[in-house]
C-alpha positions in Angstrom: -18.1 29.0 -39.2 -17.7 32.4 -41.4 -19.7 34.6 -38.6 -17.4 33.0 -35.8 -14.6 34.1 -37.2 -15.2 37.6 -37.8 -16.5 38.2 -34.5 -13.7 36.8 -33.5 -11.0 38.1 -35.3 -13.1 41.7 -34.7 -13.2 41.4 -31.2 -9.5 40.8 -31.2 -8.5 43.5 -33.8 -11.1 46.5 -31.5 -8.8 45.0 -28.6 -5.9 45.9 -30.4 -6.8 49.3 -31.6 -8.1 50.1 -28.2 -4.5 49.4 -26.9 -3.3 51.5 -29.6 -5.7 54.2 -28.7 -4.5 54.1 -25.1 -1.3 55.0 -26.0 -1.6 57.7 -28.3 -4.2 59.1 -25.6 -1.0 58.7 -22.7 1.5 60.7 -25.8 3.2 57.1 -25.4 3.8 57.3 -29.2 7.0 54.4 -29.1 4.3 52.0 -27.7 1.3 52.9 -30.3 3.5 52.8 -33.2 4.7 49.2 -32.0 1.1 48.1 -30.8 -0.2 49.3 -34.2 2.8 47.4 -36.4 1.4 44.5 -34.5 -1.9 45.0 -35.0 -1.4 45.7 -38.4 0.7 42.4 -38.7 -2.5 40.4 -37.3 -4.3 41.9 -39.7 -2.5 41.4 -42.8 -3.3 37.7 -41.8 -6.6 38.0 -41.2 -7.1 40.0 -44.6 -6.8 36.5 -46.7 -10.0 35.3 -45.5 -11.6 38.4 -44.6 -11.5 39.0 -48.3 -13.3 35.4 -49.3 -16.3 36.0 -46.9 -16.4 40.2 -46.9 -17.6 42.8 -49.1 -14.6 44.4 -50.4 -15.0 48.0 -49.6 -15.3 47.5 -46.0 -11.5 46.2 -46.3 -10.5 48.9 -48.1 -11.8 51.3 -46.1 -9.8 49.4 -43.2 -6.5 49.6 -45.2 -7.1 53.4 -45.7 -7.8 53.7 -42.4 -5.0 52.0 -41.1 -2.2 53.7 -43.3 -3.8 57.2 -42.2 -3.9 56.2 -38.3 0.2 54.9 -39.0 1.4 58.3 -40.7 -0.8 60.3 -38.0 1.3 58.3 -34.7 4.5 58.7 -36.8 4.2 62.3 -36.8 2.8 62.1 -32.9 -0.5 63.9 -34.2 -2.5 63.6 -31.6 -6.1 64.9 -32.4 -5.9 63.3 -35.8 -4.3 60.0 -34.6 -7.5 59.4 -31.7 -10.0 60.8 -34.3 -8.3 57.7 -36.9 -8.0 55.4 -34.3 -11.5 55.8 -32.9 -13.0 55.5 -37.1 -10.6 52.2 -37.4 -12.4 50.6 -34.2 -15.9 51.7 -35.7 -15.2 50.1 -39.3 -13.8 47.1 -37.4 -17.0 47.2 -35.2 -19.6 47.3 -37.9 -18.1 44.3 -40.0 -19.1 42.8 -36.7 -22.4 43.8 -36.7 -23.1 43.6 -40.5 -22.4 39.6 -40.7 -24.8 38.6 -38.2 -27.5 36.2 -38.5 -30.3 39.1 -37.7 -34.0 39.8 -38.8 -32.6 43.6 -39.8 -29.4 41.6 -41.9 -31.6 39.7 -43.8 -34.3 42.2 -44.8 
């Protein structure tokens, strides 16, 4: 049940951030700031578990992340905001890839 989830809620969080990087990458900075209050509203919800079944300072480094990629679209920063946006969908990515039920996990 606890894998499930995170992948889940990872897949659609990387969804999200892709979106976001998309419209930094078009200079459509009105739609990434909204698509990133969104994403960052889905993942204040997913925090509360995330924090039961996660090691803590992978969600931290997702709350940095995610403040420095908001301050970086709000001052339409372009370089900074696709380098943040691209480490944000790498963090997410490797929770992903950390919880599953592999050989390499395990040992």
């Amino acid at each position: 049940m606890s894998y499930q989830y995170i992948e889940r809620t990872t897949q659609s969080l990387g969804t999200q951030i892709s979106t976001v990087e998309q419209s930094i990458s078009g200079q459509q900075w009105d739609i990434a700031q909204r698509k990133l209050k969104e994403t960052q509203q889905r993942w204040d919800k997913n925090k509360i578990w995330w924090t039961i079944l996660l090691d803590h300072q992978e969600i931290d480094k997702i709350e940095l992340s995610l403040s420095r990629l908001d301050k970086y679209v709000e001052t339409q920063n372009l370089p900074l905001s696709l380098g943040e946006a691209s480490t944000l969908e790498l963090l997410i990515n490797h929770i992903s890839e950390t919880e599953k039920f592999t050989l390499e996990n395990i040992l």
